[in-house]
N, CA and C of each residue as an Amber inpcrd file, in Angstrom:
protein
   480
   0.8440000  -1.1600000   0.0000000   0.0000000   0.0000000   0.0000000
   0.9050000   1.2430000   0.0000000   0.8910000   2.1100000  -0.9710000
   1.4390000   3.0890000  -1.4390000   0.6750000   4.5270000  -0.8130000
  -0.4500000   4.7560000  -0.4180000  -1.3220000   5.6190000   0.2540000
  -2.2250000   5.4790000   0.6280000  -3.0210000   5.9860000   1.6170000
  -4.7120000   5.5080000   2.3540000  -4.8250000   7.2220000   1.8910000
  -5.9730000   7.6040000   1.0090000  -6.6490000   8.4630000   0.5580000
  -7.8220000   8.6690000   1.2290000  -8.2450000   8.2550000   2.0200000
  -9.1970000   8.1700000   2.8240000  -9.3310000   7.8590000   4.7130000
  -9.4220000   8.9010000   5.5650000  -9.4930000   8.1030000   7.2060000
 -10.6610000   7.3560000   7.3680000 -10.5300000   6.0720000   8.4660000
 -11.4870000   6.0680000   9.2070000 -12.5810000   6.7660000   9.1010000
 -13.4460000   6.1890000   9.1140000 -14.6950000   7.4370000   9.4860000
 -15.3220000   8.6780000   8.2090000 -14.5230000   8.6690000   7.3780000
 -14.9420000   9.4630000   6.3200000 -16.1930000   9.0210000   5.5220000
 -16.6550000   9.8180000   4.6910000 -17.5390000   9.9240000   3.6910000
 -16.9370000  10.0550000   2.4900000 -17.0260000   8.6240000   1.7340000
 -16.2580000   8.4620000   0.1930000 -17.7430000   8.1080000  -0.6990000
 -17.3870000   8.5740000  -1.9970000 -18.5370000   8.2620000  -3.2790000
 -18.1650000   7.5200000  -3.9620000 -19.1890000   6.9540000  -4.7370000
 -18.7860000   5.3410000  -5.5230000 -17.4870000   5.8680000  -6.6880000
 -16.4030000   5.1670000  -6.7810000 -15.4170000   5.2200000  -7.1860000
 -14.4670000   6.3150000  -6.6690000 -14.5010000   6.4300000  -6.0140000
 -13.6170000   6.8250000  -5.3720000 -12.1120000   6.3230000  -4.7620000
 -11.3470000   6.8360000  -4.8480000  -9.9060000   6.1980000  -4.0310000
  -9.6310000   6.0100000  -2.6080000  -9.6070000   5.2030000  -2.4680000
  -9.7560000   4.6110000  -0.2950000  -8.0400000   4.2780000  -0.1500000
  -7.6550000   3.6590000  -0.6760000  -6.2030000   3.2570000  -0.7090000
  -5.4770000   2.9340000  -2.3920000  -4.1710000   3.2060000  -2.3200000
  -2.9640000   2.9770000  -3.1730000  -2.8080000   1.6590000  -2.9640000
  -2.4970000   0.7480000  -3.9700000  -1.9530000  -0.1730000  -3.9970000
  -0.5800000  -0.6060000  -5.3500000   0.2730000  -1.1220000  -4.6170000
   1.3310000  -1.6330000  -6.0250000   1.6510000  -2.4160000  -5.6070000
   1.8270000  -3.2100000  -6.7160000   2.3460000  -4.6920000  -6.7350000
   3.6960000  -4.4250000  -6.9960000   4.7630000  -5.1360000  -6.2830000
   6.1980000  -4.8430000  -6.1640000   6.9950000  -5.8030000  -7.0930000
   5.8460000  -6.8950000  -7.5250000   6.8000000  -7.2900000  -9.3300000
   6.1280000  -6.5480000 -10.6440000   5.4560000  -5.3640000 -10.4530000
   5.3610000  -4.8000000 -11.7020000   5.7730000  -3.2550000 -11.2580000
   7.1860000  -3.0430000 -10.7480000   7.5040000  -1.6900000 -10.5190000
   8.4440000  -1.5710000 -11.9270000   8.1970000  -0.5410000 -12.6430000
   9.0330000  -0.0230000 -13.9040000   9.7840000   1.4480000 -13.7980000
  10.7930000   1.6630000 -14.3580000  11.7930000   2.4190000 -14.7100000
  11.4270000   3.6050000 -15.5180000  10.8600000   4.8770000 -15.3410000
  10.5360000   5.6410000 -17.0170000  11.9320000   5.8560000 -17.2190000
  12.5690000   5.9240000 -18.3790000  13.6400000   5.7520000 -19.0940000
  13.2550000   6.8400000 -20.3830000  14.1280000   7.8230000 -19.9110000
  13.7820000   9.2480000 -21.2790000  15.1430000   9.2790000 -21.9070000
  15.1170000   8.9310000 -23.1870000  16.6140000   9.0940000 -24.1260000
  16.0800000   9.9040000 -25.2250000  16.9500000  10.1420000 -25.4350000
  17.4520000  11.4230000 -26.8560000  17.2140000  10.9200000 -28.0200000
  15.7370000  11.3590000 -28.6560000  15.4640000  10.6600000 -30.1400000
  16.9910000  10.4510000 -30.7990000  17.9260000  11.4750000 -31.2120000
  19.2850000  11.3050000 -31.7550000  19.7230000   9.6350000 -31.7410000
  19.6240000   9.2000000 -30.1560000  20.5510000   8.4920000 -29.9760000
  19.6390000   7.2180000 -29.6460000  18.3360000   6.7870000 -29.9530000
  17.2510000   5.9540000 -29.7720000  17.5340000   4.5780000 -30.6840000
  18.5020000   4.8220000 -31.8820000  18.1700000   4.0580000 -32.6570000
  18.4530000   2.6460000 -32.2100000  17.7300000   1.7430000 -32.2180000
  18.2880000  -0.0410000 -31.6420000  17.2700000   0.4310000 -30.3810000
  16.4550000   0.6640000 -29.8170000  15.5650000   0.6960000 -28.5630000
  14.6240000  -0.0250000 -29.2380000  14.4610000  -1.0940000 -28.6190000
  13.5600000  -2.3600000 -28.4670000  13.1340000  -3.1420000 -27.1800000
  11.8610000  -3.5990000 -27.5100000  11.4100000  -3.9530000 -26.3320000
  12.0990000  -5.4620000 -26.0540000  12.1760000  -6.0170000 -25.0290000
  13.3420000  -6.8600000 -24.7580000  15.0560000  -6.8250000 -24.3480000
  15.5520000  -5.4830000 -24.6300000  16.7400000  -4.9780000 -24.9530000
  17.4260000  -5.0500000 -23.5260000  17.9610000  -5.5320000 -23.0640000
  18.9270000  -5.5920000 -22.0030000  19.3370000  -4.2900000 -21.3150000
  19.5300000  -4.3140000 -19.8600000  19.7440000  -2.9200000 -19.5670000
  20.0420000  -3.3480000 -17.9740000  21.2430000  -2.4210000 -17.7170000
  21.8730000  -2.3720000 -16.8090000  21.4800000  -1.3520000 -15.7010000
  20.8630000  -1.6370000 -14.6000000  20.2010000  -0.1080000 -13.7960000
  21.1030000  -0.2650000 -12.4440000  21.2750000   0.9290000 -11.9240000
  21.6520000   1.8920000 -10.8720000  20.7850000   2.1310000  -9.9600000
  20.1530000   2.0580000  -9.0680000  19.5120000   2.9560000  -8.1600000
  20.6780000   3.7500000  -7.1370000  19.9860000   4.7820000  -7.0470000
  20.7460000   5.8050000  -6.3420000  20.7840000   5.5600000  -4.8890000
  20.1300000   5.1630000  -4.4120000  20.4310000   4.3180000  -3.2070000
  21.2160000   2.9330000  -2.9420000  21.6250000   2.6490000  -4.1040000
  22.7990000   1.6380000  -4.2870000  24.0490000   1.7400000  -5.2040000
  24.5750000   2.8420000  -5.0790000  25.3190000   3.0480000  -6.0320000
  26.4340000   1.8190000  -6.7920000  26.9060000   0.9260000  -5.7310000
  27.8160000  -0.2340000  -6.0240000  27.0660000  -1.2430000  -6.9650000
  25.7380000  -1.4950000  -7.1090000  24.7360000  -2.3290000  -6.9530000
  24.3270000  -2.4500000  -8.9110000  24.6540000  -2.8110000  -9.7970000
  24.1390000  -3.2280000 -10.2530000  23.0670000  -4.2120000 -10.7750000
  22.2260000  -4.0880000 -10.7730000  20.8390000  -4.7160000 -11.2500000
  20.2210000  -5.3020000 -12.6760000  19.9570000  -5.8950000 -13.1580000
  19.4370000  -6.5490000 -14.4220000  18.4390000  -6.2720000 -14.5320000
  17.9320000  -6.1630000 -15.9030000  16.5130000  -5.5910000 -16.5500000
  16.5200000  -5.7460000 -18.2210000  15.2850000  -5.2910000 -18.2400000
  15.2160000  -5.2440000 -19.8020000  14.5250000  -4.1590000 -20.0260000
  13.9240000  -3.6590000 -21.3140000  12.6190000  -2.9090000 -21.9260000
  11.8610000  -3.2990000 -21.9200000  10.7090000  -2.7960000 -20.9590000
   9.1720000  -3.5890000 -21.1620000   8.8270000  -3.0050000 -21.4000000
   8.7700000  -2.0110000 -22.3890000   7.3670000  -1.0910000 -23.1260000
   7.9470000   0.4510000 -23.6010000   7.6090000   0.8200000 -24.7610000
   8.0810000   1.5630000 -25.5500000   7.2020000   2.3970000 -25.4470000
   6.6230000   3.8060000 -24.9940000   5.8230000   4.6650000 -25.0420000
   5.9390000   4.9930000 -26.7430000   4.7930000   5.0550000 -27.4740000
   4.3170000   5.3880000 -28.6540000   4.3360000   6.8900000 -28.6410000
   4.1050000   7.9190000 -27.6530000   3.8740000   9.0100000 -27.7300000
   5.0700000   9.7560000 -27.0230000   6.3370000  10.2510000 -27.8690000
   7.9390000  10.6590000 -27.2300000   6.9120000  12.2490000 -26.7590000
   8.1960000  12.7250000 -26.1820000   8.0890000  14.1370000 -25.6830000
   8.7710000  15.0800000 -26.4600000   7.8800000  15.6600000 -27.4620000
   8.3260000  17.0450000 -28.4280000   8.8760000  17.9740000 -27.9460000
   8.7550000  18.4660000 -26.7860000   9.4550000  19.5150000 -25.9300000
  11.1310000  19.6350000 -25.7570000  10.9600000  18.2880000 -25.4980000
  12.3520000  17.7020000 -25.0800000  13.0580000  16.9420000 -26.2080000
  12.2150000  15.9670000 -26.9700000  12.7810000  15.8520000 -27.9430000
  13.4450000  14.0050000 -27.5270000  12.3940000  13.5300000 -26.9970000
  12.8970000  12.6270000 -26.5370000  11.9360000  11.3130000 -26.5350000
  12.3720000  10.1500000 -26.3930000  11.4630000   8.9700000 -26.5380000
  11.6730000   8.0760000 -24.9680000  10.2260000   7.5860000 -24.9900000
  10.0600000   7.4600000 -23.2480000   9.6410000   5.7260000 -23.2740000
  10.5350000   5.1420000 -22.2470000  10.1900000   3.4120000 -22.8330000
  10.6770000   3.4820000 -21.3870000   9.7610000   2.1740000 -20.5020000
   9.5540000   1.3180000 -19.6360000  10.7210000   0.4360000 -18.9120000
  11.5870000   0.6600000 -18.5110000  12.4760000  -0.4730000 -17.8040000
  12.2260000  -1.5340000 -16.7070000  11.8560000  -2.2800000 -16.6640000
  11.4030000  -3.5760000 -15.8490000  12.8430000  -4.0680000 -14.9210000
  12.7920000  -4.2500000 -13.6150000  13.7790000  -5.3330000 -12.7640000
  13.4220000  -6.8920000 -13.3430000  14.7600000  -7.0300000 -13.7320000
  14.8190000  -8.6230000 -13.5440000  14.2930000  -9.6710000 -12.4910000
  14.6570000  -9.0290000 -11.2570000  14.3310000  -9.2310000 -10.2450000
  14.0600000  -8.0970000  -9.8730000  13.0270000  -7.6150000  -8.8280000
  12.9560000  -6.4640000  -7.7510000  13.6130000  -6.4700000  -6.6490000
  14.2920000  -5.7610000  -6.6620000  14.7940000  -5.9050000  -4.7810000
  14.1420000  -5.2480000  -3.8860000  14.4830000  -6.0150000  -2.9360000
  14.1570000  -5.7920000  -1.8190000  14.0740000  -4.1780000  -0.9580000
  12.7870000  -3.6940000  -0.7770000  12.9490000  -2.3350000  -0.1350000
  12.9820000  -1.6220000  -1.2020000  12.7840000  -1.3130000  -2.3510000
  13.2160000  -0.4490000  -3.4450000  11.7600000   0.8610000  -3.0320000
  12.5680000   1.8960000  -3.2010000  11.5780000   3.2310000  -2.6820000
  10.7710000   3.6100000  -4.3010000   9.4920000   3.6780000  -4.0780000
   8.9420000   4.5000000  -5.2160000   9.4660000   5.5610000  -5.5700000
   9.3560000   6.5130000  -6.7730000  10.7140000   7.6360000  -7.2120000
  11.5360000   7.8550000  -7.0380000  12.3940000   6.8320000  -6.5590000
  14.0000000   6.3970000  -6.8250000  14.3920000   6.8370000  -7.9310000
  15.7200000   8.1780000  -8.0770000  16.1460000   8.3360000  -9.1470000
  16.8780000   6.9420000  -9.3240000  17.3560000   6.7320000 -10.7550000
  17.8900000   5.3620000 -11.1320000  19.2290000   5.8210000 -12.0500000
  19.6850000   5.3050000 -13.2210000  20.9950000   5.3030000 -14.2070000
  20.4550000   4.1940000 -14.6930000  20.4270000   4.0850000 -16.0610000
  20.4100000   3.3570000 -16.6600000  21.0000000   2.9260000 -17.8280000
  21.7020000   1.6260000 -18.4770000  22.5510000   1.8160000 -19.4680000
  21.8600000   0.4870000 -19.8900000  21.7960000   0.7630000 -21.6840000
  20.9600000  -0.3200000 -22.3610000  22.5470000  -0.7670000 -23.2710000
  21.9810000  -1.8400000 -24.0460000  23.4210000  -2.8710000 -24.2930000
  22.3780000  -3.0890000 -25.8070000  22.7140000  -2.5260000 -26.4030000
  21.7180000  -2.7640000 -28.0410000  22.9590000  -3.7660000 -28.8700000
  22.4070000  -4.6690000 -29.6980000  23.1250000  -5.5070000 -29.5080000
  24.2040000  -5.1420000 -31.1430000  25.5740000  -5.7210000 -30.7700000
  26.4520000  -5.2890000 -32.0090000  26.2380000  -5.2080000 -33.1220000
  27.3600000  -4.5360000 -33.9600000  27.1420000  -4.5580000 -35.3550000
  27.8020000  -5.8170000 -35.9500000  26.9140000  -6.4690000 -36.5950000
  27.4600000  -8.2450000 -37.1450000  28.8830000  -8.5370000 -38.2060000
  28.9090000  -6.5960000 -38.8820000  29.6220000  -6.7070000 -39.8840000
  29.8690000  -4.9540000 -39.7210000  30.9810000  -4.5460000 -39.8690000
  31.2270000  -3.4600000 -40.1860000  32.5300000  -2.7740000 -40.4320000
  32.8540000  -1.4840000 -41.5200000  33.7710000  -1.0950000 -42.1270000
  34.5570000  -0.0450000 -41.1970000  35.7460000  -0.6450000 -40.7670000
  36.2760000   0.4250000 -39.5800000  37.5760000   0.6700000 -40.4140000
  37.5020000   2.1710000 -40.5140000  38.4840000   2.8110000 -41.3010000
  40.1110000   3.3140000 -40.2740000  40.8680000   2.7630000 -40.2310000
  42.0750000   3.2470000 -39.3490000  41.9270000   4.9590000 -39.4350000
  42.5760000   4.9560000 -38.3950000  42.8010000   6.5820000 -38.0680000
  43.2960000   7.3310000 -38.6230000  44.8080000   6.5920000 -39.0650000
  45.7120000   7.0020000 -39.6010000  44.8340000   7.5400000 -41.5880000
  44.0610000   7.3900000 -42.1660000  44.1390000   7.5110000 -43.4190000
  42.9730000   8.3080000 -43.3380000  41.9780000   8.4670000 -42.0570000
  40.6880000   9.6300000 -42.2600000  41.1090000  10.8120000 -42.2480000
  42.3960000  11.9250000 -41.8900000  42.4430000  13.0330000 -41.6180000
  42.8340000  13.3870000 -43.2710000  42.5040000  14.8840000 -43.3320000
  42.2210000  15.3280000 -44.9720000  43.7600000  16.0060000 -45.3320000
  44.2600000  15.8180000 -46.1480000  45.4020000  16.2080000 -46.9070000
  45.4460000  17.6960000 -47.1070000  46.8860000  18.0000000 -47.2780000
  46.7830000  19.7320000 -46.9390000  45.7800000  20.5080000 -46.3490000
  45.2520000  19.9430000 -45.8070000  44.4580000  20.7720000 -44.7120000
  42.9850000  21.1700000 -45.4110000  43.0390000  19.7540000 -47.0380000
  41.8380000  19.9810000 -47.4540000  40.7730000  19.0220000 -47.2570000
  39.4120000  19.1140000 -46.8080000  38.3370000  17.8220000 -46.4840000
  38.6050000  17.0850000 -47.1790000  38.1990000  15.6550000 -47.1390000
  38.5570000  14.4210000 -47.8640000  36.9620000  13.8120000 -47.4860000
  36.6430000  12.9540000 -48.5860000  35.5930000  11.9080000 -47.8830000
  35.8000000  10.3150000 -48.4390000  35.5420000   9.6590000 -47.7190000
  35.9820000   8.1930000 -48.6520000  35.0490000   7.5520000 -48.9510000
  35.1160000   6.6940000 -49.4330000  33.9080000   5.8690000 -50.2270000
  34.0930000   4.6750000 -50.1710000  33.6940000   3.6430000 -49.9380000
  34.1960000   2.1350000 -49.6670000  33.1010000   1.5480000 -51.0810000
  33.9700000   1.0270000 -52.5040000  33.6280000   0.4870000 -53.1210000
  33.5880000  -1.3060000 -52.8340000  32.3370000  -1.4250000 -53.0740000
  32.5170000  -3.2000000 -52.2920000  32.4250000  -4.0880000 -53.6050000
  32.6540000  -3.7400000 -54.7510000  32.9950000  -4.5100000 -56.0460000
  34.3460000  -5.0300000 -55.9860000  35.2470000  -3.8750000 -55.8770000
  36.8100000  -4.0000000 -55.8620000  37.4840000  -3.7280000 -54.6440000
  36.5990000  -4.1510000 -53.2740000  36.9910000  -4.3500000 -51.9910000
  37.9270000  -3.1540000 -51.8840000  38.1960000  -1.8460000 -51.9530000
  38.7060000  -0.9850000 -51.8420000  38.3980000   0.4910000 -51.4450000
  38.9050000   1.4110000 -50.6610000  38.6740000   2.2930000 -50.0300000
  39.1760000   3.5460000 -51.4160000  38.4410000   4.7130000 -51.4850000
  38.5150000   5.9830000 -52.7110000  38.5490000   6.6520000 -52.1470000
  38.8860000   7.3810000 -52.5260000  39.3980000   8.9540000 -51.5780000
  38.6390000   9.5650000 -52.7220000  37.6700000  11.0330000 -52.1050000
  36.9390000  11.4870000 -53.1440000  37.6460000  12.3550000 -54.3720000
  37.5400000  12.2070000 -55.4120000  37.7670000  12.5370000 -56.8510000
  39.0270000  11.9860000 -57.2230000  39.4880000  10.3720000 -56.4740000
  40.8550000  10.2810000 -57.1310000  40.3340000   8.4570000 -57.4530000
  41.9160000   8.1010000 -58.0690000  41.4820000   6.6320000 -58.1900000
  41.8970000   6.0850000 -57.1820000  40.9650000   4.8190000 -56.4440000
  40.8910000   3.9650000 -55.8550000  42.3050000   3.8180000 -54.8040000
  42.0740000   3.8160000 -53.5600000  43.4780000   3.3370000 -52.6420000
  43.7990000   2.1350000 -52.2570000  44.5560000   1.3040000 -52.2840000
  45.3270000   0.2260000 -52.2360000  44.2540000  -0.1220000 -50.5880000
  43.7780000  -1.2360000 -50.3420000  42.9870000  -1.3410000 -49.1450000
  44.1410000  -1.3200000 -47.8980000  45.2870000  -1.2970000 -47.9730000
  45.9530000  -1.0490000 -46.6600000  47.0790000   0.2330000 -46.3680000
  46.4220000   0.7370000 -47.3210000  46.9880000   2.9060000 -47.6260000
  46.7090000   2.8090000 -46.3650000  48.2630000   3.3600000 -45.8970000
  48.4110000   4.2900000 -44.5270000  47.9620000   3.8170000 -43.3720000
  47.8790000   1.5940000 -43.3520000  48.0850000   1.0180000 -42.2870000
  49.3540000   0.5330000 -41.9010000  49.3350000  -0.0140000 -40.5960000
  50.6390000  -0.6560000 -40.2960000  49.6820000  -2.4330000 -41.1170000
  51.1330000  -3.0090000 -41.7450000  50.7450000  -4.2990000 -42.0630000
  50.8610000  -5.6110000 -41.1690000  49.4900000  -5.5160000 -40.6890000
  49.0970000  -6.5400000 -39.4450000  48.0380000  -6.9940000 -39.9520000
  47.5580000  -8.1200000 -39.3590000  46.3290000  -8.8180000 -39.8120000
  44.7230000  -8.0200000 -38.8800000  45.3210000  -7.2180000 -37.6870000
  44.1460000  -6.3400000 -37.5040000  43.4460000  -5.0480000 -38.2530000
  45.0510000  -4.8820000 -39.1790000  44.3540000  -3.4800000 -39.6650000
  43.6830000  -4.3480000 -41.0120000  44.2970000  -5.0670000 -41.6650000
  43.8280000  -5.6220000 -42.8230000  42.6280000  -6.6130000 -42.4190000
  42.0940000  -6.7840000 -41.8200000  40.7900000  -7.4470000 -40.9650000
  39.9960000  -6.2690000 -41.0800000  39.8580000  -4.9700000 -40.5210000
  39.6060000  -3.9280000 -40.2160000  39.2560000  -3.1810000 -41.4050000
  39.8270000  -3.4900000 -42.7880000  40.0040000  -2.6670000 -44.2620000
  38.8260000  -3.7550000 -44.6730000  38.7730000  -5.2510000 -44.3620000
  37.9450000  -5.7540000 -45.3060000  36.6930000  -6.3720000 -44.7990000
């Protein structure tokens, strides 16, 4: 019981509120992130929570529910975090922290460091042609796929 809205002895009307009640395995998380940075938010999605009354304390959870209607003001999208488990004693409006784990990229083109910065101090953009497995530097021909790595099997892993 979360509140008695009502004493002893009072005068209440049909539907009215007499007492609060919550059930302590359906306590949820509101979780407000930055449309920008939303992309991969799914319901199911793994997530690591904080309560501020436990700072050492990591906790397990997931996404249980994706609010359909974000906040325009703010600019932001509002989804449900569920305890894996609930613990024990957990205070209603507990600030929390929360960190979601969206799951990797299966395949992807990671360009060394060394070959993104732009020549004489002019922009560059590259282009990854996937016919002739090779990296272009814009308006020239095609760069050798290990231009301006060290020759290791991480950077050449990394080029293809």
């Amino acid at each position: 019981m979360t509140a008695r809205d009502a004493e002893p002895g009072s005068t209440v009307v049909a539907g009215q509120a007499v007492v609060r009640l919550v059930a302590a395995d359906s306590l949820w998380l509101k979780l407000r992130l930055d449309q920008h940075r939303s992309t991969g938010l799914q319901v199911g999605l793994p997530a690591e929570i904080v309560l501020r009354s436990r700072p050492g304390q990591v906790l397990p959870g997931k996404v249980a529910r994706i609010e359909m209607l974000g906040d325009s003001v703010t600019e932001e999208r509002i989804a449900q975090v569920a305890f894996a488990t609930p613990p024990q004693d957990v205070s209603i409006g507990e600030m929390s922290e929360i960190t979601l784990r969206p799951p990797g990229v299966k395949q992807a083109l990671a360009v060394p460091g060394g070959i993104a910065p732009a020549r004489r101090q002019r922009p560059a953009a590259w282009r990854w042609l996937p016919a002739s497995r090779v990296l272009s530097r814009s308006g020239r021909a095609p760069a050798a796929p290990t231009a301006g790595c060290r020759s290791s099997t991480a950077s050449r892993r990394a080029m293809w």
